[in-house]
C-alpha positions in Angstrom: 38.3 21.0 -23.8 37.6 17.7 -25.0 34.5 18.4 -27.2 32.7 15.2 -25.5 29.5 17.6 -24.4 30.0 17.7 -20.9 31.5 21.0 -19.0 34.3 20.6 -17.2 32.9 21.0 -13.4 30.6 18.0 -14.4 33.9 15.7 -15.4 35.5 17.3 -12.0 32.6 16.2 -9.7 32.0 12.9 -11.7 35.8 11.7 -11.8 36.1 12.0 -15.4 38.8 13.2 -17.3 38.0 16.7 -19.4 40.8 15.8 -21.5 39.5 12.0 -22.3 37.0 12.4 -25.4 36.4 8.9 -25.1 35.2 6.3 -22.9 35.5 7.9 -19.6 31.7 9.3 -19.8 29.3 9.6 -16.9 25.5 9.2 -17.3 22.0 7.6 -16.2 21.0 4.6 -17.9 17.1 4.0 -18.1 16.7 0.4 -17.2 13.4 -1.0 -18.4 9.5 0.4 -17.0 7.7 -1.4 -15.3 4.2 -1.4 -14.2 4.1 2.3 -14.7 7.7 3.3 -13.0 11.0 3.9 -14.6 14.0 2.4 -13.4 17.0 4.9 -13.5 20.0 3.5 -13.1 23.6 5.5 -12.3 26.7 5.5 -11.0 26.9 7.2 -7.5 31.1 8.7 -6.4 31.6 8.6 -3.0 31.7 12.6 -1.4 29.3 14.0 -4.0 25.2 14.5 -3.9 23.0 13.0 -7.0 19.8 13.9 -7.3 17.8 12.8 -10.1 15.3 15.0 -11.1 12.3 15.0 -14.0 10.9 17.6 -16.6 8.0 17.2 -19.1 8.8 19.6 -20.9 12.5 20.1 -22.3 11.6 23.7 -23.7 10.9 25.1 -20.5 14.2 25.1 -18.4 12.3 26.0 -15.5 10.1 22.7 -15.4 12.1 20.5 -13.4 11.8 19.2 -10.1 12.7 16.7 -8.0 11.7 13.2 -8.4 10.1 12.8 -4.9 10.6 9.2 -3.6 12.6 7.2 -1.2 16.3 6.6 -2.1 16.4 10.3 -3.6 17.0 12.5 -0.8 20.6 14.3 -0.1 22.8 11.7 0.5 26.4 11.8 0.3 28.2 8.3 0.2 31.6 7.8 1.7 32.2 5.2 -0.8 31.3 4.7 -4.8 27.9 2.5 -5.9 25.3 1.8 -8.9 22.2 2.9 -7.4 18.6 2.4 -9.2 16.2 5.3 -8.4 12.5 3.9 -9.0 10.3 6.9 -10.4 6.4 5.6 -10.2 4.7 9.1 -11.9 5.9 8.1 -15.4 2.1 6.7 -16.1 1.3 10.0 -16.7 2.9 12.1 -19.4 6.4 11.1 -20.4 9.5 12.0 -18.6 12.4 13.5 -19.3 15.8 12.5 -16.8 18.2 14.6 -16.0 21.2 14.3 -12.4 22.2 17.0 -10.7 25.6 16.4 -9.0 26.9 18.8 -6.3 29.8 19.1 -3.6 28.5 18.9 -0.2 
């Protein structure tokens, strides 16, 4: 209802308000690349799953997949964080970052 771009179950599971058009948002911030791996950075709500995933190409809604290193497997927190995810593959061809955020 707010018109801010984000559906309202992702403003229920990321505590935001889908009434709020501004500054209550919820994203991933890319924090620099180094040595070949991208440093995605995001804020993690105690009693939900995140997993960051990766496509490499955004025209193909079937082309993502899980970004397969340590600190992204199911995980649910009991309390809320910034966490950094480290994603080494983006030497190859670019990367594009999405979150998917689920109930357990």
């Amino acid at each position: 209802p707010d018109a801010d771009g984000a559906v309202n179950d992702l403003e229920y599971l990321t505590r935001t308000d889908p009434t709020n058009q501004v500054g209550d948002g919820w994203g991933l911030d890319m924090l620099a690349v180094s040595n070949g791996a991208a440093m995605v950075r995001f804020n993690r709500i105690a009693n939900r799953g995140f997993e960051l995933q990766f496509s490499t190409n955004l025209l193909e809604p079937n082309a993502w997949s899980t970004v397969d290193v340590t600190g992204n497997q199911p995980f649910v927190s009991s309390s809320d964080s910034t966490d950094v995810i480290s994603d080494p593959a983006t030497n190859s061809a670019g990367h594009f970052y999405r979150m998917r955020v689920y109930e357990p």
